[in-house]
N, C-alpha and C positions, 0 to 999 in steps of 0.2 A: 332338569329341575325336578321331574318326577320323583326318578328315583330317588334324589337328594333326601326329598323331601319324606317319601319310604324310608329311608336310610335312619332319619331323624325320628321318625313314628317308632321303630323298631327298635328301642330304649338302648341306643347307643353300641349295637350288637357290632356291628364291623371295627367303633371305636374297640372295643372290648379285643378282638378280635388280633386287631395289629399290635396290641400291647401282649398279648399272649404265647403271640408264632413269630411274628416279626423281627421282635427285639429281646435283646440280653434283660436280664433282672437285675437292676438296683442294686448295692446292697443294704442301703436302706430298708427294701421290702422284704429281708429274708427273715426267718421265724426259727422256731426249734424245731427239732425232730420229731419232738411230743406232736405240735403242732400239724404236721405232712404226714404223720400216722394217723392221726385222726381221722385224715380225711380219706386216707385212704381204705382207713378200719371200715368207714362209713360207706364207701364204694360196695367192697365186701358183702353188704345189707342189704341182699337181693334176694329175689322170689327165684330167679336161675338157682343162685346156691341154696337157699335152703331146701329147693329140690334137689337138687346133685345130693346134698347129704342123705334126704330122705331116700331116695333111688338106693344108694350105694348101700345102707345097711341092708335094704331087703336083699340085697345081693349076697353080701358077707357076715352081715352080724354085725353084734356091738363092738366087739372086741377086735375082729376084721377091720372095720371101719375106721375106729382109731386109730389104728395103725395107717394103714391107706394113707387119711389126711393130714397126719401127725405128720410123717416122711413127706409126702407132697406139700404141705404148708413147711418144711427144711429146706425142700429145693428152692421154692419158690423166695423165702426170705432171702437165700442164702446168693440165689439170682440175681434178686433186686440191688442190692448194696453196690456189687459195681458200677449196673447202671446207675441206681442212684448217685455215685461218685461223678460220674460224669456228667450229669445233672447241675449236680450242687458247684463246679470246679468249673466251667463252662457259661454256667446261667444262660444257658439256648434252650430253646424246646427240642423236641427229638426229632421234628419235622427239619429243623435248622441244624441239628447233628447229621442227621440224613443225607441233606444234600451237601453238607463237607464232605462224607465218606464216600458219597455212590455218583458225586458230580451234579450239577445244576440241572440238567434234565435228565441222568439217571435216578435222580432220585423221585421223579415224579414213578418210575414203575413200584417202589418199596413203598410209596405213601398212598398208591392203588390200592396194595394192597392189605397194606393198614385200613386204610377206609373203608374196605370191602368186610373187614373181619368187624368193623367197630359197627358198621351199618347192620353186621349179621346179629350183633348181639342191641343190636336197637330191635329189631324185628323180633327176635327168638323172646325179649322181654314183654317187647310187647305182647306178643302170642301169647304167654304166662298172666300178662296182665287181663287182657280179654276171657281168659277160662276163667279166673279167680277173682272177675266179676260176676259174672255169670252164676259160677258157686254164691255169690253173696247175695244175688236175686232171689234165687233159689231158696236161701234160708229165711233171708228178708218175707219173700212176695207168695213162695213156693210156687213159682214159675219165672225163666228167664227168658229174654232176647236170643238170639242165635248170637254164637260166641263171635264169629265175623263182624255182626254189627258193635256188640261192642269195643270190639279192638279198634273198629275202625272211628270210632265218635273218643277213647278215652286218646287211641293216639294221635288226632287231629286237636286236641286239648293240649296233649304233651308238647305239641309243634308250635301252636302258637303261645305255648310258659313258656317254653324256649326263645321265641323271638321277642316277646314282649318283658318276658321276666326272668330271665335266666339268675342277674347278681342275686335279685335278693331271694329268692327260691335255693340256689346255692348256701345263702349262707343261713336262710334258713334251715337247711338239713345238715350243716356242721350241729347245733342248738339240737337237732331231735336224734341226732347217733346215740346218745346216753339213753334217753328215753328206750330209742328201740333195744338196745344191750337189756334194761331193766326189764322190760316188756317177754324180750325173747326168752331170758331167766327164768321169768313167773311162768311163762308159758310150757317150760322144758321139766320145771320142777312140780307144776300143776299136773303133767301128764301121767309121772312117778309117785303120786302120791298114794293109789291104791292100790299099786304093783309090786309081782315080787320082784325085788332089784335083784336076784340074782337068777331068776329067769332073764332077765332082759339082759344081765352084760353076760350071760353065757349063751345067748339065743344061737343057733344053729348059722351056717351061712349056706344060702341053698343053692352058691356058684361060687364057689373058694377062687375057683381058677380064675375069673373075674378080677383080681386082685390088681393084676400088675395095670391091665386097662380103669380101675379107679383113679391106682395115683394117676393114671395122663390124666382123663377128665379133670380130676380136681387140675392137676399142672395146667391143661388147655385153658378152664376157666377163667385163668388170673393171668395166663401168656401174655396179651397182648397189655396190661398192666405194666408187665416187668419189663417189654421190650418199649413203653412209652413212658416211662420211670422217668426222666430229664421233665418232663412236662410238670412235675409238682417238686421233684428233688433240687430243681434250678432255685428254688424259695429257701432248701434249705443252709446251714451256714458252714456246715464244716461236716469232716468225715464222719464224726460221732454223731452228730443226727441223722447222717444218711443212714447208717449201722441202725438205729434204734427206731426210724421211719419206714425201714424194710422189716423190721422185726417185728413191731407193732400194727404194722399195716398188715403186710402180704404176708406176713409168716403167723401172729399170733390172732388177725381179725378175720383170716380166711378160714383159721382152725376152729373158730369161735361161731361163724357162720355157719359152716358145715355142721358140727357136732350140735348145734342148737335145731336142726332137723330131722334129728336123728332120734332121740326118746319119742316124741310124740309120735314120728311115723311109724316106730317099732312097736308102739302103746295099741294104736288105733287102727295102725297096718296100712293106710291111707297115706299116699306122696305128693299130694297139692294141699301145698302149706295153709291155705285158705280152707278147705276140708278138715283136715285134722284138729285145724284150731276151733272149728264148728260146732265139731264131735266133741270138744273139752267144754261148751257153751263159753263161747267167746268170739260170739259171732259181732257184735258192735266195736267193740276196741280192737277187734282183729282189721276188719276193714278198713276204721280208718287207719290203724296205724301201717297195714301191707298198701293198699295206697294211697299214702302218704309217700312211704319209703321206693314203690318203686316208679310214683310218677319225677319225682327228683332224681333219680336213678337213671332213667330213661334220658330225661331233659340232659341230663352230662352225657349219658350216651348220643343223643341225636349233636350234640356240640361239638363234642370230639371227631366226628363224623363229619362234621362241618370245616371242623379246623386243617382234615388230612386232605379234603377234595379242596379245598380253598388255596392250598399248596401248589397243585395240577391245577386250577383254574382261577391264577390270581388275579384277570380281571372281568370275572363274576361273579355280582354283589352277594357275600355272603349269606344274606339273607333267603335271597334266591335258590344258593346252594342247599340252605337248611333245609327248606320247603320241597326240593324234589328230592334231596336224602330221605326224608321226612315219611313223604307220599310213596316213596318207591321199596321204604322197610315197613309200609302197613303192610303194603300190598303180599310181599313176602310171607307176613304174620298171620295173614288174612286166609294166604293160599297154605297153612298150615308148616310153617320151619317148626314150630315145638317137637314137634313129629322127630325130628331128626336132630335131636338136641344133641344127644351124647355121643352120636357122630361127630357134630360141628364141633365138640369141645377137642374130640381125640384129633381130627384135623388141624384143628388150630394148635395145639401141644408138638404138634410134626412142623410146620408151614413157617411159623412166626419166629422161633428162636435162632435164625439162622440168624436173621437181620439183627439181634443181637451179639451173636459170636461175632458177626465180621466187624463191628465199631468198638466194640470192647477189645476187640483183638487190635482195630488200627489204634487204639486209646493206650492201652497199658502195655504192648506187647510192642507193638513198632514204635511209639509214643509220641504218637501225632495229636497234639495237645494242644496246638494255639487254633481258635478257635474265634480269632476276632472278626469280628463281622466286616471291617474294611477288608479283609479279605476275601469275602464272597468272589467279587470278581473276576479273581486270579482264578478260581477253580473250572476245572475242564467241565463240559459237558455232559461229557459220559465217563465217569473212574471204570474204567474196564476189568481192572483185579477185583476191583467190588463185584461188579455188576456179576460177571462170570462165577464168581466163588458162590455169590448167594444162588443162582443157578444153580450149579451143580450140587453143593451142599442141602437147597430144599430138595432135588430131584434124589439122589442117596437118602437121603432123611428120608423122605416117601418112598423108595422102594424098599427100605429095611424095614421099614411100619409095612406095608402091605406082604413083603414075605414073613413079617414076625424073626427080625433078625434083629437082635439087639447086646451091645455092649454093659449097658448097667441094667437093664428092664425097665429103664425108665426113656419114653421114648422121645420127650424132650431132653434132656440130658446127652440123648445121642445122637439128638442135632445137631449139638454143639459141639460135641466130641469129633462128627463128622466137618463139620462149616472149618474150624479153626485151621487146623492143617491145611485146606483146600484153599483156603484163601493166605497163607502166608505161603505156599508154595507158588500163586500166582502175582503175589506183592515183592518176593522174592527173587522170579525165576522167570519170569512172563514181560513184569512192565517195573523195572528198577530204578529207570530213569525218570518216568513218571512220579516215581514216589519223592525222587531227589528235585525235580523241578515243579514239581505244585502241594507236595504234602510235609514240607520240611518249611518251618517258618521260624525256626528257632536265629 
C-alpha cells in the first residue's frame, strides 16, 4: 500500500514510464519530422556541447573547427536516419529493439551499458552544472559555495523535477528551444561586434593534429543519441521525417550547438559558457537562461537512465530506480568526471556504436523486421551471434582506438566498419539455425 501510494505521489512517473518502454506507439500519436527534430535540436542545448565547441577551437582555430563539426554533425546525421527508420517502422523503444536482437536477458548486458554511458552524461552535466553555478555566485555575490556543494543541492533539485515534474518540465523546454537558439545568436554575434572578423576566422590552431580526436568527441557526444534514436523516431510517421528528424536534430542542431561556442570563447579566450557570457556582461539572462536549459537537460538525462536500469530491474519501482541513478551520478560529479570529459566522450564514440551496427545490420541486411510484441515470448534468452559480435566488434573497436589504427580516421565509423562483418559472419556461419527458428517471422 506504501508504495502504491509513493507511486501515486510521484506524478504518475512509472504510468509514464510503461507507456514509453513497454509498448508500441499508436499511430494516432505520431507527428512530423519537424516535430522529433525539434526536440532533438533541443537535446543538443547543453552546457557539455557548448563546452566541447569552446575546447575544440582553442585547439584548432575557427576554420579547424568548422570543419571538425561540420564532418562529425554528417556522420552523426547521416547515422541517425537508419536508426531512425527503425524507430519510425517498429514503433518499439530501443530498449524493446534490444532485446529482439540480443535475446530477453542478453539484452539486459547492452542496456547496462546504455545506462552506464547515459548515467555518465547525467553526472559529467551535472559537474558542468555545479562549476557554472558557482561562476554565477561569483559574479552575483563575488564569492561562491564550494562547487561540490552546489552540484550536490542543484542535482538533488534535478531528481526530485524528475520525479515530481518530468511531463510538464519537458514540454516546457520544447516552448524555450527557440528562445535559447535566439539567445545563443545574440550572444555569438554580441561577442563579434568589436572584433576583427578576420583575425578570428583565420586565428592559428595551436594543435592541428588534434583534428581527427575532435570529430570523435564531437561523434562521442551525440553517440549514445544515435544509437537510442527508435526512442523519439517510433513518434515519427514515415521515412521522410526520419531523413529530416536526423538532419535537423543530430546533424544541423549539433552543428548549431557547437559553433555557437565557438566566437565567444575565441573572443574572450575562456571555455565555461557561463564565463565568457559574464565577460560579454550578460551575467542575469545568461544564468537563467543556461539553467533553465540544462536543468531540463539533466531531468531527460536522469529519465533516460531510468528507462535503461528499469529494463534490468523490471520489478523495481521506477521511481526507486531514479533516486539511486540520481544519487549515484551526483556522487560521480561531485568526485569530479568534468575532469575527464573529453576522454568519456572519445570512449563513448568507440563503445556505443557497435550496438548500433549489429540491429541495423539484423534490420536491413538480414531483414529481420517483424517486431510484434506477441512475439516477445518466442525470443531466446541469450541471441549468441548478437551477443559475441558486439563483444568482439567493441573489443577491435578499442584496440584500434588505443593503437591509433583506423580505416576512415574516424573512430566511430570504424566501429562500425568493424561490428558489421563480425556479426554477419557469426549470424551466418556460427548460429544459422537460430536465425531460422526465432528470428524469421515473416
Amino acid at each position: 500500500m506504501g508504495e502504491q501510494q509513493a507511486k501515486l505521489r510521484l506524478g504518475n512517473f512509472t504510468d509514464h514510464f510503461d507507456q514509453s518502454a513497454r509498448t508500441a506507439v499508436d499511430e494516432q500519436e505520431t507527428v512530423s519530422g519537424w516535430s522529433v527534430g525539434m526536440v532533438l535540436f533541443g537535446i543538443c542545448l547543453t552546457l557539455p556541447t557548448l563546452y566541447t565547441g569552446a575546447y575544440t577551437v582553442d585547439q584548432l582555430g575557427f576554420l579547424g573547427t568548422v570543419q571538425a563539426v561540420f564532418l562529425a554533425s554528417l556522420v552523426l546525421a547521416l547515422m541517425s536516419i537508419p536508426a531512425a527508420i527503425v524507430g519510425s517502422e517498429t514503433k518499439l523503444s530501443s530498449y524493446l529493439i534490444i532485446e529482439f536482437v540480443f535475446g530477453r536477458r542478453g539484452s539486459d548486458f547492452v542496456n547496462a551499458l546504455l545506462g552506464l554511458t547515459l548515467l555518465g552524461w547525467f553526472a559529467v552535466t551535472a559537474g558542468f552544472f555545479g562549476e557554472t553555478l558557482a561562476i554565477a555566485c561569483i559574479g552575483f555575490f563575488g564569492s561562491a559555495p564550494p562547487v561540490w556543494l552546489l552540484t550536490l543541492i542543484s542535482s538533488l533539485l534535478i531528481i526530485l523535477t524528475t520525479l515530481f515534474g518530468f511531463r510538464a518540465i519537458d514540454k516546457l523546454a520544447l516552448f524555450a528551444v527557440p528562445v535559447l537558439i535566439l539567445f545563443l545568436l545574440y550572444v555569438s554575434g554580441l561577442s563579434v561586434t568589436d572584433s576583427n572578423w578576420e583575425t578570428l576566422l583565420y586565428s592559428e590552431a595551436s594543435n592541428p593534429a588534434y583534428f581527427t580526436t575532435a570529430v570523435s568527441t564531437v561523434i562521442g557526444s551525440l553517440i549514445v543519441g544515435v544509437v537510442l534514436m527508435p526512442d523519439l523516431s517510433r513518434y515519427a510517421r514515415t521515412r521522410r521525417d526520419c531523413v529530416s528528424a536526423s538532419i535537423l536534430g543530430n546533424g544541423l542542431g549539433n552543428l548549431f550547438s557547437m559553433l555557437m561556442g565557438v566566437m565567444p570563447a575565441l573572443v574572450t579566450g575562456l571555455l565555461d559558457p557561463m564565463a565568457w557570457m559574464i565577460s560579454l556582461g550578460l551575467l542575469g539572462s545568461a544564468f537563467i537562461t543556461l539553467v533553465f536549459a540544462t536543468w531540463t537537460t539533466n531531468s531527460v538525462n536522469l529519465y533516460s537512465t531510468t528507462l535503461a536500469v528499469a529494463i534490468i530491474r523490471p520489478h523495481t519501482a521506477e521511481w526507486k530506480l531514479a533516486v539511486g541513478c540520481g544519487v549515484f551520478g551526483t556522487v560521480l560529479a561531485m568526485l569530479g568526471i568534468t575532469d575527464f570529459f573529453i576522454v568519456f566522450l572519445e570512449w563513448l564514440g568507440v563503445i556505443v556504436p557497435p550496438v548500433a551496427a549489429i540491429y541495423l545490420t539484423d534490420y536491413f541486411v538480414l531483414g529481420q523486421k517483424d517486431y510484434s510484441l506477441s512475439l516477445r515470448h518466442k525470443l531466446p534468452d541469450y541471441d549468441w551471434a548478437a551477443l559475441l559480435s558486439w563483444f568482439v566488434g567493441t573489443l577491435l573497436s578499442a584496440l584500434a582506438f588505443v593503437m591509433d589504427f583506423t580505416f576512415s580516421s574516424i573512430p566511430s565509423f570504424d566501429a562500425l566498419l568493424i561490428t558489421v562483418p563480425v556479426y554477419l559472419f557469426c549470424r551466418k556461419l556460427l548460429w544459422p539455425v537460430e536465425l531460422q527458428r526465432t528470428r524469421v517471422y515473416t
